[in-house]
CHARMM internal coordinates of N, CA and C (Angstrom, degrees):
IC EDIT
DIST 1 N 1 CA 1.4474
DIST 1 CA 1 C 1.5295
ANGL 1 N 1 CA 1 C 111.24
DIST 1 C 2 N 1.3150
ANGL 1 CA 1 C 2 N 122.59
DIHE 1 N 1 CA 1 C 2 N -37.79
DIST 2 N 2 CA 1.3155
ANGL 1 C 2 N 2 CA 134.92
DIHE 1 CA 1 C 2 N 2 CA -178.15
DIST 2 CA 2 C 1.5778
ANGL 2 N 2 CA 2 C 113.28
DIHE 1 C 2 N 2 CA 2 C -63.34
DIST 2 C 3 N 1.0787
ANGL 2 CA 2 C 3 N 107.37
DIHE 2 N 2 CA 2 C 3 N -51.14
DIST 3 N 3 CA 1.9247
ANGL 2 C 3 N 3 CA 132.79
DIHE 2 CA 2 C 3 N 3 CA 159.05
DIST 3 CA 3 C 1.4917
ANGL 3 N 3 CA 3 C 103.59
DIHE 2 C 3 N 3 CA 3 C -46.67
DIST 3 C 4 N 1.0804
ANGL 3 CA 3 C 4 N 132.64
DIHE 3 N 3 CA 3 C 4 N -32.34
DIST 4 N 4 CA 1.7027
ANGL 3 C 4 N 4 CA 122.70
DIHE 3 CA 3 C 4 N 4 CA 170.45
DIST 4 CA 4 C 0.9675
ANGL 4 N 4 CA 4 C 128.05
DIHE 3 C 4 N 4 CA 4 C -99.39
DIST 4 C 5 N 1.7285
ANGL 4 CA 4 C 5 N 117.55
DIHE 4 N 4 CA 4 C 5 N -12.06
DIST 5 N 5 CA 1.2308
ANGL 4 C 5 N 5 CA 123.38
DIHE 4 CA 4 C 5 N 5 CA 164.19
DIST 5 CA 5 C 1.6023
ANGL 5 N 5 CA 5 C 106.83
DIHE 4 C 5 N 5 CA 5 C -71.48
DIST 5 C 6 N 1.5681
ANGL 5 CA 5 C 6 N 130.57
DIHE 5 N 5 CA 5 C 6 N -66.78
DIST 6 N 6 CA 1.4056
ANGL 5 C 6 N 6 CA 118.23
DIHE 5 CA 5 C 6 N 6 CA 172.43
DIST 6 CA 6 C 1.4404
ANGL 6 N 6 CA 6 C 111.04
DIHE 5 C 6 N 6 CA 6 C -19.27
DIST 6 C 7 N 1.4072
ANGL 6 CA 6 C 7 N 121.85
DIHE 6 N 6 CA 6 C 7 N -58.60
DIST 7 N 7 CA 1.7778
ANGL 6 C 7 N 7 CA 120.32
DIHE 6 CA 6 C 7 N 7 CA -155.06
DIST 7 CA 7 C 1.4564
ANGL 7 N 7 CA 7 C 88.92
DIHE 6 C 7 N 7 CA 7 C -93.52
DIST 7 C 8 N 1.4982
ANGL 7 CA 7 C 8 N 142.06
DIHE 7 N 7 CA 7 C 8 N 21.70
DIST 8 N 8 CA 1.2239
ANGL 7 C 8 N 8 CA 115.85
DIHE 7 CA 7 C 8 N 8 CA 138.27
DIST 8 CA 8 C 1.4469
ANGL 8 N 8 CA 8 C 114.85
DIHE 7 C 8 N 8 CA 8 C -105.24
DIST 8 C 9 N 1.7432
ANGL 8 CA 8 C 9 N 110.66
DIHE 8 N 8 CA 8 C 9 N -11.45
DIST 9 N 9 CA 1.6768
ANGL 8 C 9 N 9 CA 99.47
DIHE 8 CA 8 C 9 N 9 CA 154.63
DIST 9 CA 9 C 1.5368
ANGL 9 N 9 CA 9 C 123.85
DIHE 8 C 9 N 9 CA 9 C -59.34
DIST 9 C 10 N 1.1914
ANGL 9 CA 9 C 10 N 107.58
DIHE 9 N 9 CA 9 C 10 N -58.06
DIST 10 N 10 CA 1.3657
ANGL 9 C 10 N 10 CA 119.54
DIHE 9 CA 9 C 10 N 10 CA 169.41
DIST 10 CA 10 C 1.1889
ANGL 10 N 10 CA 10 C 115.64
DIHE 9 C 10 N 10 CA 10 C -23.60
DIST 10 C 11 N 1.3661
ANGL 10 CA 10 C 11 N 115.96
DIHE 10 N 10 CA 10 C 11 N -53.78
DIST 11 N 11 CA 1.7309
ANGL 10 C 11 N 11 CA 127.29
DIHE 10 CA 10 C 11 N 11 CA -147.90
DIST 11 CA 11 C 2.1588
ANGL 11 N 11 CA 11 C 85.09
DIHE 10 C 11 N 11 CA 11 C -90.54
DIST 11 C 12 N 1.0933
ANGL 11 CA 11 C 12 N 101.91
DIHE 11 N 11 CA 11 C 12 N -49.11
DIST 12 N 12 CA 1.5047
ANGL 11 C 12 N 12 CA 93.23
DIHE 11 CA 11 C 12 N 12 CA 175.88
DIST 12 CA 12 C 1.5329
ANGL 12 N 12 CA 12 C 137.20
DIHE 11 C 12 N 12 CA 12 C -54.50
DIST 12 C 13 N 1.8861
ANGL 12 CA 12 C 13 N 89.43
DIHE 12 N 12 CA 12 C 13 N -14.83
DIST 13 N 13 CA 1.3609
ANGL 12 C 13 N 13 CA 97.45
DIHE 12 CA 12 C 13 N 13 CA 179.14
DIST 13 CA 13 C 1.3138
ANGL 13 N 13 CA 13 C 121.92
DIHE 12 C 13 N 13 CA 13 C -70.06
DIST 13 C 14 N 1.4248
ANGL 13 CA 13 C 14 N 93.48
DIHE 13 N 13 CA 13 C 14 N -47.27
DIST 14 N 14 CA 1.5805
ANGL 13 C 14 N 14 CA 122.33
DIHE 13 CA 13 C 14 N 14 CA -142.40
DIST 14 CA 14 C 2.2586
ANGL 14 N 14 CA 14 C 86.59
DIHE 13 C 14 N 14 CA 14 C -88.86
DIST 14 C 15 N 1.3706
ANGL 14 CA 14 C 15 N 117.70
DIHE 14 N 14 CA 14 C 15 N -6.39
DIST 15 N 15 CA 1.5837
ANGL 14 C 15 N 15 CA 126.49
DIHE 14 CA 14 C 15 N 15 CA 171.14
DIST 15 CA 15 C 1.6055
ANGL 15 N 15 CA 15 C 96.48
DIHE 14 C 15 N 15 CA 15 C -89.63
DIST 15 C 16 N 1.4564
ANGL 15 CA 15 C 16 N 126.69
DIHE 15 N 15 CA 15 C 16 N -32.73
DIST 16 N 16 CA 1.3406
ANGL 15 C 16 N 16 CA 108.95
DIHE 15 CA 15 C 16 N 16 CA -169.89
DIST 16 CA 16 C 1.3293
ANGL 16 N 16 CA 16 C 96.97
DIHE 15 C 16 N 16 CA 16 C -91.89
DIST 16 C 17 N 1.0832
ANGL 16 CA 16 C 17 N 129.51
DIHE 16 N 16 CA 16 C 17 N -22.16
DIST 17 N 17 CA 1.0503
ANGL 16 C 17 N 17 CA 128.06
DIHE 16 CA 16 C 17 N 17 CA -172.14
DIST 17 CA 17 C 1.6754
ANGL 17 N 17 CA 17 C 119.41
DIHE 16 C 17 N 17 CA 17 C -82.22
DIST 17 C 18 N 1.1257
ANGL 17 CA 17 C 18 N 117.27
DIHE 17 N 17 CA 17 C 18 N -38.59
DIST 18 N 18 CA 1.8469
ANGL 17 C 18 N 18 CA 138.18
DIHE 17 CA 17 C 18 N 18 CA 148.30
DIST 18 CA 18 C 1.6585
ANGL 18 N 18 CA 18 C 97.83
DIHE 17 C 18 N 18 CA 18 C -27.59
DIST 18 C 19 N 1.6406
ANGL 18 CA 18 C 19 N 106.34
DIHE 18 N 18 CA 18 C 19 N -63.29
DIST 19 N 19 CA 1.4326
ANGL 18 C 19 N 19 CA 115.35
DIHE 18 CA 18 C 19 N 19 CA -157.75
DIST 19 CA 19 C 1.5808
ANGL 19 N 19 CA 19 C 99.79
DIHE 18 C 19 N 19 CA 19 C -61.54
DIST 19 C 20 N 1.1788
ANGL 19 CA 19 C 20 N 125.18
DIHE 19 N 19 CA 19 C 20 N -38.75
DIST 20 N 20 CA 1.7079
ANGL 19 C 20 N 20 CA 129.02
DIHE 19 CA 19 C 20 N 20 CA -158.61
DIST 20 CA 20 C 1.6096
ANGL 20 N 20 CA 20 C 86.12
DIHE 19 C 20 N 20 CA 20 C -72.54
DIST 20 C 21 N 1.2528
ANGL 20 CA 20 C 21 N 92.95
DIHE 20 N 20 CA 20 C 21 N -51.17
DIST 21 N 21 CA 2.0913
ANGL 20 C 21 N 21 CA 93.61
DIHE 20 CA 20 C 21 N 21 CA -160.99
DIST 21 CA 21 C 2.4006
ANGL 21 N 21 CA 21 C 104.96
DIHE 20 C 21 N 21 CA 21 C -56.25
DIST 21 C 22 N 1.3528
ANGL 21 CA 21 C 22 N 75.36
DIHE 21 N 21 CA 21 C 22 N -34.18
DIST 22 N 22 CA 1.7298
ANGL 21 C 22 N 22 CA 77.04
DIHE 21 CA 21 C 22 N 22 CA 178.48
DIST 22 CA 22 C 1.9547
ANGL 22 N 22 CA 22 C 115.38
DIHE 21 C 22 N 22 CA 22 C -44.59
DIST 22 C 23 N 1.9738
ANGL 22 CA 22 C 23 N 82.37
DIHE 22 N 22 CA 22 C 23 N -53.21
DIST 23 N 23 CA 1.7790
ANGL 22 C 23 N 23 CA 85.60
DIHE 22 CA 22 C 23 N 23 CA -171.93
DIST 23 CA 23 C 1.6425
ANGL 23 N 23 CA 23 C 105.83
DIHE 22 C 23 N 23 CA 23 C -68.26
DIST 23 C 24 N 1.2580
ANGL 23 CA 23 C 24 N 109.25
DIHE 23 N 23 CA 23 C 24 N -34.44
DIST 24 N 24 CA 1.6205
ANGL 23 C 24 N 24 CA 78.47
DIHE 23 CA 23 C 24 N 24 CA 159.18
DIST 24 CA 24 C 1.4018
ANGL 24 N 24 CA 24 C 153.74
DIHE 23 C 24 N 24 CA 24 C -99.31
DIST 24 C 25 N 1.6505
ANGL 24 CA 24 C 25 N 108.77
DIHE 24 N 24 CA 24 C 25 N 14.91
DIST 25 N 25 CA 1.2951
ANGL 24 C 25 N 25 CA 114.24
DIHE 24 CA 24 C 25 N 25 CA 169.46
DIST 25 CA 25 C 1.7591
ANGL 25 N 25 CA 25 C 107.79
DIHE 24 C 25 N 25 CA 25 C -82.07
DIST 25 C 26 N 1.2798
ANGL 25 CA 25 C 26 N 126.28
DIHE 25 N 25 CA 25 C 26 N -40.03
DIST 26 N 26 CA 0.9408
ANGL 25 C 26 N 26 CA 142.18
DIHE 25 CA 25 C 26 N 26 CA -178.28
DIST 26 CA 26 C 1.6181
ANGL 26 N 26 CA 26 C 93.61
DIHE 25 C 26 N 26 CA 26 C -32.93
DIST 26 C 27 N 0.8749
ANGL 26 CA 26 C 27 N 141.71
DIHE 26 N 26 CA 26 C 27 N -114.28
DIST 27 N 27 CA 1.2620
ANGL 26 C 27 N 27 CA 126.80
DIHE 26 CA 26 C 27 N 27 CA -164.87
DIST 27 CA 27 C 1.4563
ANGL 27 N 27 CA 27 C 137.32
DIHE 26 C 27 N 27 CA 27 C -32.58
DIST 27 C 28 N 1.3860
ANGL 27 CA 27 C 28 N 118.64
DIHE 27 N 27 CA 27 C 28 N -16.48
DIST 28 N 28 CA 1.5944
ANGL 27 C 28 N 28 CA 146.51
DIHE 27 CA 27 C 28 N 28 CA 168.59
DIST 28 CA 28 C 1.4489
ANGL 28 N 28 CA 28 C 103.34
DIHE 27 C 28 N 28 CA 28 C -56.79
DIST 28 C 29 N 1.6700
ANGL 28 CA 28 C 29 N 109.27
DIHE 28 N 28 CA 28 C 29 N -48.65
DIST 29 N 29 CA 1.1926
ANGL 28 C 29 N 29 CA 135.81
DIHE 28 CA 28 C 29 N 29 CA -179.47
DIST 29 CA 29 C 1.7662
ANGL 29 N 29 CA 29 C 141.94
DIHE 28 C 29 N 29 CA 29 C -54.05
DIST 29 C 30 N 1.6024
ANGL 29 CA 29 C 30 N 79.82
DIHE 29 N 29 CA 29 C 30 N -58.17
DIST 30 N 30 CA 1.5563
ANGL 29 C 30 N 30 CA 110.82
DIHE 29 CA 29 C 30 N 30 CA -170.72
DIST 30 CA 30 C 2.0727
ANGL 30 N 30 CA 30 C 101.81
DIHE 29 C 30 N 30 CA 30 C -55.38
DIST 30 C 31 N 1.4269
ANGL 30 CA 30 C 31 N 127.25
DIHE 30 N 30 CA 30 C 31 N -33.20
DIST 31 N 31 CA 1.3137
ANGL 30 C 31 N 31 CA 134.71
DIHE 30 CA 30 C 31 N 31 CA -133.70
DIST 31 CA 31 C 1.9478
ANGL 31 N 31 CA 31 C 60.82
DIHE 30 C 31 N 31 CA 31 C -98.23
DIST 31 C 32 N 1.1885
ANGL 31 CA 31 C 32 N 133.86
DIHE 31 N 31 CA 31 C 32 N -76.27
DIST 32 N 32 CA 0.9953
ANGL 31 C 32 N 32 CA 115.94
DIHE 31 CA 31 C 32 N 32 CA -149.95
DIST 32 CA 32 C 1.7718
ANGL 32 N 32 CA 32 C 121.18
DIHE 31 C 32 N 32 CA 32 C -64.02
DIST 32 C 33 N 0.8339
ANGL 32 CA 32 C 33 N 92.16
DIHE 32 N 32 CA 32 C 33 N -35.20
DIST 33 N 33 CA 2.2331
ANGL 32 C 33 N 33 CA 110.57
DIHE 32 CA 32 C 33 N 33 CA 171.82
DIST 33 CA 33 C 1.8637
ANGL 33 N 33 CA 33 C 90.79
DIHE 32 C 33 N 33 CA 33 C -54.88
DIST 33 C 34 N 1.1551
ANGL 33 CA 33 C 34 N 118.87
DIHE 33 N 33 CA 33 C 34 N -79.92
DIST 34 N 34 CA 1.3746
ANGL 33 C 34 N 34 CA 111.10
DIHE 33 CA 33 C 34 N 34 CA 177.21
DIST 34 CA 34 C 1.5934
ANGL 34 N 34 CA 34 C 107.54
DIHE 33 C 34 N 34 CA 34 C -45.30
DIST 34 C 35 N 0.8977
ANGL 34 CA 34 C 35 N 144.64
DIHE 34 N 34 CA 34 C 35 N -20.71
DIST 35 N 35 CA 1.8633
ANGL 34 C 35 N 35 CA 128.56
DIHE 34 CA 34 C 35 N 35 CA 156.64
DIST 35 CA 35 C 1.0981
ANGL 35 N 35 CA 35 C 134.48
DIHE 34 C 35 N 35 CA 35 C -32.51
DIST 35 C 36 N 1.9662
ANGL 35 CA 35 C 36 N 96.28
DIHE 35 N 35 CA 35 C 36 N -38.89
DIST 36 N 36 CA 1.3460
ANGL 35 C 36 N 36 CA 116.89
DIHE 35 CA 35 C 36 N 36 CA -155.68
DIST 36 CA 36 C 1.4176
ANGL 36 N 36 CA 36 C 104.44
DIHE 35 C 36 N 36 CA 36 C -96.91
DIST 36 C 37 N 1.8083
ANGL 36 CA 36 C 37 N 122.34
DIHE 36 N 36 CA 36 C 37 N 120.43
DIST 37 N 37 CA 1.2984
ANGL 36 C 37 N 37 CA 100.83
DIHE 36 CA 36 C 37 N 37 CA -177.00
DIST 37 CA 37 C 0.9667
ANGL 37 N 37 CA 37 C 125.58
DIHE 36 C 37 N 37 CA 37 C -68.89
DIST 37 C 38 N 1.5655
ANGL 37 CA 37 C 38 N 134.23
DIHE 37 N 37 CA 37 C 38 N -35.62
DIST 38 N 38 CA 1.5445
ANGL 37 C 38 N 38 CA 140.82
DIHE 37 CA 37 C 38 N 38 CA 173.69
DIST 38 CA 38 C 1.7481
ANGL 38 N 38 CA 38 C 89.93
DIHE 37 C 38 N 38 CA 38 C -24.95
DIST 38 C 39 N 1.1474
ANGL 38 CA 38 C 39 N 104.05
DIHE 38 N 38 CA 38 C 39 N -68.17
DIST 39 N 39 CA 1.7896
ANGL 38 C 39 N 39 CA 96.59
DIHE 38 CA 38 C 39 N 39 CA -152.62
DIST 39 CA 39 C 1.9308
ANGL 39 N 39 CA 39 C 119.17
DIHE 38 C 39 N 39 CA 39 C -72.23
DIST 39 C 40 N 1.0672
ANGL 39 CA 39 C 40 N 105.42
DIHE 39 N 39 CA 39 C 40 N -1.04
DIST 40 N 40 CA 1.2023
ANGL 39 C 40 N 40 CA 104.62
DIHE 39 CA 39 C 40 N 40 CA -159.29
DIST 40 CA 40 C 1.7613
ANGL 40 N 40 CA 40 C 91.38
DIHE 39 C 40 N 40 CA 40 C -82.47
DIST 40 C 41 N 1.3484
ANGL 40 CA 40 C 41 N 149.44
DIHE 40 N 40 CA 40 C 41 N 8.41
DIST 41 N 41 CA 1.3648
ANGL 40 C 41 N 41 CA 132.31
DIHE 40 CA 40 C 41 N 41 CA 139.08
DIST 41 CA 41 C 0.8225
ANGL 41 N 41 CA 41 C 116.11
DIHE 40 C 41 N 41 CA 41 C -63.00
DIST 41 C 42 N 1.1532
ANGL 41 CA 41 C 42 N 154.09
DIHE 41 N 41 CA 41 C 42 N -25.06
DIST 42 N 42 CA 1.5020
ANGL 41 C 42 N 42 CA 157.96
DIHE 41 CA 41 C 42 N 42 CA -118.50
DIST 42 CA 42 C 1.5518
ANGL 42 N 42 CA 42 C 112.75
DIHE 41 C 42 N 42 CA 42 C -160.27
DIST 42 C 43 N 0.8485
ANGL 42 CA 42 C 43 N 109.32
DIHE 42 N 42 CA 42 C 43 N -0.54
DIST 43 N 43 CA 1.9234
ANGL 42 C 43 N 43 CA 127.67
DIHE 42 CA 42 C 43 N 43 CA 177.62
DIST 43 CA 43 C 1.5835
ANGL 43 N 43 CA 43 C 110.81
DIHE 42 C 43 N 43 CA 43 C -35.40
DIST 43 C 44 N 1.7637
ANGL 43 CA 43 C 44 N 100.03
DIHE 43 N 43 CA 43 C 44 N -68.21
DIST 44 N 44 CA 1.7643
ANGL 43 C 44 N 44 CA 89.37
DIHE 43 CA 43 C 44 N 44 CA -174.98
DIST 44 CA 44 C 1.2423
ANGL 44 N 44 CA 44 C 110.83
DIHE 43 C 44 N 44 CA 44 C -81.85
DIST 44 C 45 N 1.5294
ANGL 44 CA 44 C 45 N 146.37
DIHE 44 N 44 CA 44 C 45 N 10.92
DIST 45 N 45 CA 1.3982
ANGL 44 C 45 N 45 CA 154.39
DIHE 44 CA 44 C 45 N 45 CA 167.95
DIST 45 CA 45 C 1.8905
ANGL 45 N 45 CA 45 C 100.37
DIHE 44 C 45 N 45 CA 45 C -72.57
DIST 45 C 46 N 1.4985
ANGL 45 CA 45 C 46 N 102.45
DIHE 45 N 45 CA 45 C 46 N -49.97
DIST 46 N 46 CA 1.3642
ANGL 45 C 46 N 46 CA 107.41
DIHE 45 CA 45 C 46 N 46 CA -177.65
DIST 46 CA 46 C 1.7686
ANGL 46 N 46 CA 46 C 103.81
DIHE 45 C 46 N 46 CA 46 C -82.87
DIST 46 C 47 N 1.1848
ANGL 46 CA 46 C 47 N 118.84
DIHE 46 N 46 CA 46 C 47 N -3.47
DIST 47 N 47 CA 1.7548
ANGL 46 C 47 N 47 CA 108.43
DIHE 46 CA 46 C 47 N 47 CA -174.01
DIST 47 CA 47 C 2.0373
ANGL 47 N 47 CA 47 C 93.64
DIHE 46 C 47 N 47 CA 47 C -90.91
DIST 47 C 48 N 1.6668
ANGL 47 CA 47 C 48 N 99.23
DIHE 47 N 47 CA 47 C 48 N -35.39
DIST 48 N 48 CA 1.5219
ANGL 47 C 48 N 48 CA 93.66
DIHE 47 CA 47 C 48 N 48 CA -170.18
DIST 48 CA 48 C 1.8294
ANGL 48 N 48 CA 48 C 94.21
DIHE 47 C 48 N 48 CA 48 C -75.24
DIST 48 C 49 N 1.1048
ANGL 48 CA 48 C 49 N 115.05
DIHE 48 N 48 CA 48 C 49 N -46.26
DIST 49 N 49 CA 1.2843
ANGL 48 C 49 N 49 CA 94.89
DIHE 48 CA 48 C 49 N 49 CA -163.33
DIST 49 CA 49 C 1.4711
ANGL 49 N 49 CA 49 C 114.57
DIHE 48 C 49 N 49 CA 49 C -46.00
DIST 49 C 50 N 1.3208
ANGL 49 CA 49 C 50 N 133.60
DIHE 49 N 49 CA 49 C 50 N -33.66
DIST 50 N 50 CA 1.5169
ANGL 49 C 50 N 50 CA 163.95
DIHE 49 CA 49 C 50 N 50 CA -164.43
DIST 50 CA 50 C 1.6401
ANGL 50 N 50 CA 50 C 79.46
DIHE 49 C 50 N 50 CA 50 C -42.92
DIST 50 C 51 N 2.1078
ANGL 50 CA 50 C 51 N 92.07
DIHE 50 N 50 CA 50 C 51 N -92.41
DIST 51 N 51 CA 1.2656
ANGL 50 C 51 N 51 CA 121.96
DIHE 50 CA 50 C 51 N 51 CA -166.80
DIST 51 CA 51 C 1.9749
ANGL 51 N 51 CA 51 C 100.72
DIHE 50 C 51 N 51 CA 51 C -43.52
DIST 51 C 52 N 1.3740
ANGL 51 CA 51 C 52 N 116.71
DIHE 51 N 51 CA 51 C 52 N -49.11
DIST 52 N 52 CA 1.3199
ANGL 51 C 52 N 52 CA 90.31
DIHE 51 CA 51 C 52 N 52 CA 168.09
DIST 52 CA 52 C 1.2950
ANGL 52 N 52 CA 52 C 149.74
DIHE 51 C 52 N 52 CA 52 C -53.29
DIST 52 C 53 N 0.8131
ANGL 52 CA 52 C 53 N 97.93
DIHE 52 N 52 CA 52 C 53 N -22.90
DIST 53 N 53 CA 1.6235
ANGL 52 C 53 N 53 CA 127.77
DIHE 52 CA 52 C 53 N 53 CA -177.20
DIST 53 CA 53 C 1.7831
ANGL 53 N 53 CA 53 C 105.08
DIHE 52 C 53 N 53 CA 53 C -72.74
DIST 53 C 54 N 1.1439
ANGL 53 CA 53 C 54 N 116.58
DIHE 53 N 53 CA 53 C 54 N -67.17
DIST 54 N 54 CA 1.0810
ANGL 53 C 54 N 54 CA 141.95
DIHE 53 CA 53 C 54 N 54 CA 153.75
DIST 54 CA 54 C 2.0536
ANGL 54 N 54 CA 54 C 109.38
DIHE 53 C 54 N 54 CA 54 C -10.12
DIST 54 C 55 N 1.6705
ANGL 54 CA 54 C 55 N 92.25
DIHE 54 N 54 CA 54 C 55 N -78.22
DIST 55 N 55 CA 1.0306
ANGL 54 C 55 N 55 CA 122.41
DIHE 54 CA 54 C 55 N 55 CA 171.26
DIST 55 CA 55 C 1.9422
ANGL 55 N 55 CA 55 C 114.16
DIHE 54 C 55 N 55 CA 55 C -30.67
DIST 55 C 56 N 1.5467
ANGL 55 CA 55 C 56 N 99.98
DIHE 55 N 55 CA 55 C 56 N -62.70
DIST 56 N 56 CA 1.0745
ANGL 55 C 56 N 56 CA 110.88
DIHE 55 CA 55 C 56 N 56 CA -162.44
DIST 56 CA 56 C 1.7515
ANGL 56 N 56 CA 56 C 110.86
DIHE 55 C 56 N 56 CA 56 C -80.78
DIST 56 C 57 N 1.3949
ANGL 56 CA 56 C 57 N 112.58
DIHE 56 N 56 CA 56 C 57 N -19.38
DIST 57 N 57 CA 1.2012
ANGL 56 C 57 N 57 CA 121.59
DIHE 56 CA 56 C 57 N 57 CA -179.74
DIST 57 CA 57 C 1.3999
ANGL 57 N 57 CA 57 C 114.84
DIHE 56 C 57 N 57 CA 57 C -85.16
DIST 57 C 58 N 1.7338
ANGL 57 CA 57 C 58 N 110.62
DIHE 57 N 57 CA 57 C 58 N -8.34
DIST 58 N 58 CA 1.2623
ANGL 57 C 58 N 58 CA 101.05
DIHE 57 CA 57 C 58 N 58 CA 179.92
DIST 58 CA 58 C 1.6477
ANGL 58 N 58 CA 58 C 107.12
DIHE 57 C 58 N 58 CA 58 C -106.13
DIST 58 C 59 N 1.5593
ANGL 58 CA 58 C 59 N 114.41
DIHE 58 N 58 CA 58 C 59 N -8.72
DIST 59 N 59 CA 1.3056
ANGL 58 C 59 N 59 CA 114.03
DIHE 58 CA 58 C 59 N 59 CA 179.31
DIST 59 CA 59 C 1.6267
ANGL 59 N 59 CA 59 C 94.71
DIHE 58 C 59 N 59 CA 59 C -96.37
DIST 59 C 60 N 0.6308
ANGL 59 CA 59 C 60 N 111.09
DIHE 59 N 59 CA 59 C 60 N -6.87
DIST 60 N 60 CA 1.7273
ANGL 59 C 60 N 60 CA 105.90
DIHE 59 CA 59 C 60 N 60 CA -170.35
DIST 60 CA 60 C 1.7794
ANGL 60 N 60 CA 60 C 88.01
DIHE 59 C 60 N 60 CA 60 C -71.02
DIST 60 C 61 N 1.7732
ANGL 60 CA 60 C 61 N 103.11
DIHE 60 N 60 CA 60 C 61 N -93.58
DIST 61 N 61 CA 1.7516
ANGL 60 C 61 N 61 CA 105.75
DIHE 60 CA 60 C 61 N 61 CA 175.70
DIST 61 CA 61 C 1.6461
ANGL 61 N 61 CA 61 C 116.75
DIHE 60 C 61 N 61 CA 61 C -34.83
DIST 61 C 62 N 1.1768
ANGL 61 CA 61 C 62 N 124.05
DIHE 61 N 61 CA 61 C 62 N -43.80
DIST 62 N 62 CA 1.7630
ANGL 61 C 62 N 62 CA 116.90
DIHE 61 CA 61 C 62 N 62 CA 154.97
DIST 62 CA 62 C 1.4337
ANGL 62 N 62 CA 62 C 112.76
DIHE 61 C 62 N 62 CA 62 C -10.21
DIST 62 C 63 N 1.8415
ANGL 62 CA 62 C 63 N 93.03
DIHE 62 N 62 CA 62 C 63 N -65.69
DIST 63 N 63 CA 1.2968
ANGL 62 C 63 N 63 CA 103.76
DIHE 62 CA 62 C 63 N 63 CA -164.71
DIST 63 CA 63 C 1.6681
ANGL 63 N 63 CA 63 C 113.88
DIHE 62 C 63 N 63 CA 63 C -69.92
DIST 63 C 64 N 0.7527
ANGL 63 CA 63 C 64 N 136.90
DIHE 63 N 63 CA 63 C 64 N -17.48
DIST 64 N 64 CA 1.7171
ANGL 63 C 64 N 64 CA 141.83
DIHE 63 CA 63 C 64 N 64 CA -134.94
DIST 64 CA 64 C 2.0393
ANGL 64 N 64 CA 64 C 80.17
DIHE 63 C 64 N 64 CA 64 C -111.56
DIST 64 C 65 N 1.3265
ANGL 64 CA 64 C 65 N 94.49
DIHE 64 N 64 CA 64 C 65 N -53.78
DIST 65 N 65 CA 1.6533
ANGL 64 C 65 N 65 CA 115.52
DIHE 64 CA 64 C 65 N 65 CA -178.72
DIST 65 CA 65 C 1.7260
ANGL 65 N 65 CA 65 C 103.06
DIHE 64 C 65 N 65 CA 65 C -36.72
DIST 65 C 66 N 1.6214
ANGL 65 CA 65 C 66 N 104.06
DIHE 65 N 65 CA 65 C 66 N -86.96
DIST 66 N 66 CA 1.3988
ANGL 65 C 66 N 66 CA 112.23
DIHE 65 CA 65 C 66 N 66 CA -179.23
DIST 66 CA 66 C 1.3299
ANGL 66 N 66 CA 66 C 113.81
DIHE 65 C 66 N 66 CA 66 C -46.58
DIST 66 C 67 N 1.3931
ANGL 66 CA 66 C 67 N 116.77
DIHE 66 N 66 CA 66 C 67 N -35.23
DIST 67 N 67 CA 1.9433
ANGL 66 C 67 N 67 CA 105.96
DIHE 66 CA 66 C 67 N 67 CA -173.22
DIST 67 CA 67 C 1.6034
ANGL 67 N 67 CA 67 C 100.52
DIHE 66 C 67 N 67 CA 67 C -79.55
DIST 67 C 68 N 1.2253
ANGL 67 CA 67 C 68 N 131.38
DIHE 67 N 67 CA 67 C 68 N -13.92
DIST 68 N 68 CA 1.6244
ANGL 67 C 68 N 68 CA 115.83
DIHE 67 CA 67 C 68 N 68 CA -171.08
DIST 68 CA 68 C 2.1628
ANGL 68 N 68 CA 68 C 85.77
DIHE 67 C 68 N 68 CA 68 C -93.13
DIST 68 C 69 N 0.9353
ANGL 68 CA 68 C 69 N 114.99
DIHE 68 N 68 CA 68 C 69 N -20.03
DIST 69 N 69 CA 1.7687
ANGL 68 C 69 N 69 CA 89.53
DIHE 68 CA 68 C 69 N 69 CA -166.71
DIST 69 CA 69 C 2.0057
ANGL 69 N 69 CA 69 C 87.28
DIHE 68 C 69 N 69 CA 69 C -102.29
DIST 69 C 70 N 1.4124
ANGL 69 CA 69 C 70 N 116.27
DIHE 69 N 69 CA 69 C 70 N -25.07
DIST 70 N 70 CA 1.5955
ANGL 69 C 70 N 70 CA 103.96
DIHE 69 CA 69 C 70 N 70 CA 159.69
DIST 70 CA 70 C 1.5286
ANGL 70 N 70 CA 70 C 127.32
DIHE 69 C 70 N 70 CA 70 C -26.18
DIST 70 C 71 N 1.6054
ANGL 70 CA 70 C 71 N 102.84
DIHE 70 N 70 CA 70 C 71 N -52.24
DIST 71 N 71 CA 1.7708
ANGL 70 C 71 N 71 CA 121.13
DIHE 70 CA 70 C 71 N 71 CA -164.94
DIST 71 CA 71 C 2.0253
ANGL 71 N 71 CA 71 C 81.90
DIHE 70 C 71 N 71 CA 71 C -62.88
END
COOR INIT
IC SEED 1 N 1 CA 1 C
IC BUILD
C-alpha cells in the first residue's frame, strides 16, 4: 500500500509539472497554429482549450500532491 502511495506522488508530480510546462509552451506555440489557415477561425477556442488543459493538469497533480502528504 505504501509502494502506491509514492507512484501516486510521483504520478502527481510529474501532472503538475506537465501543467506548468503547458503555460509556457503555449505561447512558443500559438505564432505557429495562427500560420495555419484552417485554424485561424477558431484560434481563441483552441488558445482556451490550451490554457484549459493546462489548468486542469495542474489542479489535477495539486490534487494527487495534497492528498498523499494529507495521510
Amino acid at each position: 500500500m505504501a509502494n502506491n502511495n509514492k507512484i501516486q506522488l510521483i504520478w502527481g508530480i510529474a501532472l503538475f509539472a506537465a501543467g506548468i510546462g503547458v503555460f509556457f509552451r503555449i505561447p512558443q506555440i500559438m505564432p505557429q497554429i495562427e500560420s495555419i489557415q484552417h485554424f485561424s477561425t477558431v484560434l481563441p477556442f483552441i488558445k482556451i482549450c490550451f490554457y484549459l488543459m493546462g489548468v486542469m493538469l495542474v489542479f489535477g497533480g495539486g490534487n494527487k500532491i495534497y492528498l498523499y502528504f494529507k495521510k
